[in-house]
N, C-alpha and C positions, 0 to 999 in steps of 0.2 A: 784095797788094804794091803800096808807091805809089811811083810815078818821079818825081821833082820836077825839072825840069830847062825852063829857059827859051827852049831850044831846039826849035825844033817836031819837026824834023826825026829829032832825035837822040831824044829823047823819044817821039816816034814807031818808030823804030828799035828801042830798046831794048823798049819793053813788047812788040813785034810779036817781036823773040826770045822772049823768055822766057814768051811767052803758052802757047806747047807746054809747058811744065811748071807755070803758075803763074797767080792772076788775077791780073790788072794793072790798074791805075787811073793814071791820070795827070794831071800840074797845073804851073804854070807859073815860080810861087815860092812860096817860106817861106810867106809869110803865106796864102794857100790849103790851103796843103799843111796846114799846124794848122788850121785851121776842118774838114778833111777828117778828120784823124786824131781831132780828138776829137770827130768825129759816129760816123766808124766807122771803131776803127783795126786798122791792117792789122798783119800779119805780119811786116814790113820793110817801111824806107824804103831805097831810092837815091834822093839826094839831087846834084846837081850842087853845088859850093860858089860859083860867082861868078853872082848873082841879082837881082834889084832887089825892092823891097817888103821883102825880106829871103833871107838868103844862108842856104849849105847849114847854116854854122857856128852861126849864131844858131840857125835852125831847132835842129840837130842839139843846143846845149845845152839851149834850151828843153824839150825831146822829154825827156832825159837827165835835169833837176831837175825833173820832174814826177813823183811818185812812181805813178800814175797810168796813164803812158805810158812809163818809164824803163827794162820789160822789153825794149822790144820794138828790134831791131838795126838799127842805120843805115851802110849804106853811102856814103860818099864819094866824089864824082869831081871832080878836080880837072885843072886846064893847070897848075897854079904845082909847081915842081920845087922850091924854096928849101929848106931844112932848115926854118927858121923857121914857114914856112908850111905844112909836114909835121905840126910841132910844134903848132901851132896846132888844126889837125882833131886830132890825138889828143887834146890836153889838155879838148877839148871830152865826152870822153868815146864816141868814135866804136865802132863794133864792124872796119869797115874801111876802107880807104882807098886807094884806084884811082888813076893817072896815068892824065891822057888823052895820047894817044890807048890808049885802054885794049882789050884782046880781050875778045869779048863771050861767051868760053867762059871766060875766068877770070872774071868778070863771076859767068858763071852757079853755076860750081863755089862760087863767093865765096858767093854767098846761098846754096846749096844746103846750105853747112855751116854756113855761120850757124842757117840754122831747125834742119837736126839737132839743133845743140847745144840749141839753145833747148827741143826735143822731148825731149832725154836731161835736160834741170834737170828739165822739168817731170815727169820722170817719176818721178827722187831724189824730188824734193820731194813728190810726190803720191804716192810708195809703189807705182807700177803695176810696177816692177819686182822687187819684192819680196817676199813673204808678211809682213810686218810688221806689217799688220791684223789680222793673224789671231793674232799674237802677244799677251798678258797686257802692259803695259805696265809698267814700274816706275818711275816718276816720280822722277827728282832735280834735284833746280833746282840751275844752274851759277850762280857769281859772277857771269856777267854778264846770267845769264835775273833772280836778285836784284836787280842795278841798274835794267835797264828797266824792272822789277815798281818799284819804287819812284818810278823818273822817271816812270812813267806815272800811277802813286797823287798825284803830286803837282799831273801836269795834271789829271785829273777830278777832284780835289777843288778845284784852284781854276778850273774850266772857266769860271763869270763871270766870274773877279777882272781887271780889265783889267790890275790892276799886276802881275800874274806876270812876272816877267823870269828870263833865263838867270842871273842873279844869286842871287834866292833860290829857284829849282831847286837851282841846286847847294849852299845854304846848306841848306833843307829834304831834300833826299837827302844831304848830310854829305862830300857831294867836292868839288875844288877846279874851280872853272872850266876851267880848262885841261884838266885832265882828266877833264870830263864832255864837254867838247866832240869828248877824242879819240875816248873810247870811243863817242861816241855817232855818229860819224865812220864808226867802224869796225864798228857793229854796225847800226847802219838808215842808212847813206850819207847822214844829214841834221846838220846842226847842232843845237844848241839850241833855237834860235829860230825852225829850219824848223820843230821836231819840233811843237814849241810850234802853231804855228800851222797847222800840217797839220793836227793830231788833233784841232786846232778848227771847221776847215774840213768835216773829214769829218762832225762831231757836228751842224755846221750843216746839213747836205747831208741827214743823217739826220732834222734837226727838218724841213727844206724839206716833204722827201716826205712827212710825217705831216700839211702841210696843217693843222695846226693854232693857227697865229701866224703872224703880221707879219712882214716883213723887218726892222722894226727891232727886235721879239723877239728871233727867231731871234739876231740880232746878239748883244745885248745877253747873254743867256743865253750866247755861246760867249766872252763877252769881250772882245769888239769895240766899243770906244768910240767909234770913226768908221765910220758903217755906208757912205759912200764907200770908205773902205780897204777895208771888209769885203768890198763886191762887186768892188771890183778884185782881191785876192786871190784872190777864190771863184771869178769867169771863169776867174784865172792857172790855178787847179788842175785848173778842170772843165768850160772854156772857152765856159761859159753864166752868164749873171748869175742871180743868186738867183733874180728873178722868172720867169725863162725855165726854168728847171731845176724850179721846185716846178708851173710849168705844165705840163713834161714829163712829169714822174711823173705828175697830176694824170689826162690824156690815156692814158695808157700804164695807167692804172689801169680809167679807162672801157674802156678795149679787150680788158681783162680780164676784166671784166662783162658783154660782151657777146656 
């Protein structure tokens, strides 16, 4: 678990409660607290929201549009009572949100349920509850497993083309903008043009580790006509630049070998 909070004291405090249930890591602002999360990310963030370098809220969207990082539940502590300012930490996509001076037993019960829940998705989703595995499967593709099946035929097939736009996606898959953007809202929490660029990102990520091209390759093959964007993108996602990430695998491969 990571405590972000710019206070020594209280940041001190907190991990020393909840150390009897939980590890605790601690850091001072936003912009640490991501170089931490995406070296090794935790199980939950509490997060303080008024921070310098960068505040609870920024962190907490960043965290949230990473698809990446976007499981995992952040808690909020905040002094500001305003509605607006309530409003603000939700629309950020928060799991909770704490007034200070906050008790450090709802604190704890707070996270406690959070990782529960997070333990019962993974369980839905992974079948540990279930005999499901052991079931004959019957395959039916719904209307909207047939859309993403098609938006995604259209990203690999144009995975060079730099001019792929949310335009002709939705020209090429036969719906209207507007609503490729809903569905596509509502069934992987990304836009178009995230989806776009994500599954470029990840394709990248994948040429990186094989260590067999360039960074302007690698670029060039996902469809990245400015290989500047491309590594500012690919940090956003994976918070290591191209070259740093194909050296990581690269090292992690030798230790593999050895």
């Amino acid at each position: 678990m990571l405590v972000v909070e710019d206070d020594e004291e209280i940041r001190s405090y907190i991990c020393r409660e909840l150390a009897t249930d939980f590890y605790t890591e601690g850091c001072g602002n936003g912009k640490e607290a991501l170089e931490l999360i995406f070296k090794r990310p935790p199980h939950l963030i509490i997060s303080d929201v008024m921070m310098p370098e960068m505040d609870g809220i920024a962190l907490c969207t960043r965290v949230k549009q990473n698809i990446n990082l976007n499981h995992i539940p952040v808690v909020l502590l905040t002094a500001k009572t305003r509605e607006e300012d309530n409003l603000e930490g939700l629309n950020c996509g928060v799991d909770a949100y704490l007034t200070k001076p906050f008790s450090i037993e709802i604190l704890r019960r707070t996270v406690q349920n959070l990782i529960n829940n997070r333990k019962l998705l993974q369980n839905k989703f992974g079948g540990s509850q279930t005999q499901e595995k052991r079931m004959q499967k019957l395959h039916v593709e719904s209307p909207d497993e047939r859309l993403l099946n098609r938006v995604m035929k259209v990203i690999n097939d144009n995975m060079a083309n730099p001019d792929l736009s949310v335009d002709m996606l939705a020209k090429k898959v036969g719906i209207s903008r507007v609503h490729l953007y809903r569905k596509l809202k509502e069934l992987t929490n990304q836009s178009a043009s995230d989806l776009i660029r994500n599954v470029r990102l990840k394709q990248a990520a994948a040429l990186l580790a094989a260590k067999r091209q360039s960074i302007n390759e690698v670029a060039t093959r996902t469809g990245f006509a400015n290989v500047n964007y491309f590594s500012t993108a690919f940090k956003e996602l994976y918070g290591l630049t191209p070259t740093a990430y194909m050296e990581q695998c690269l090292k992690a491969s030798d230790d593999r070998k050895q």
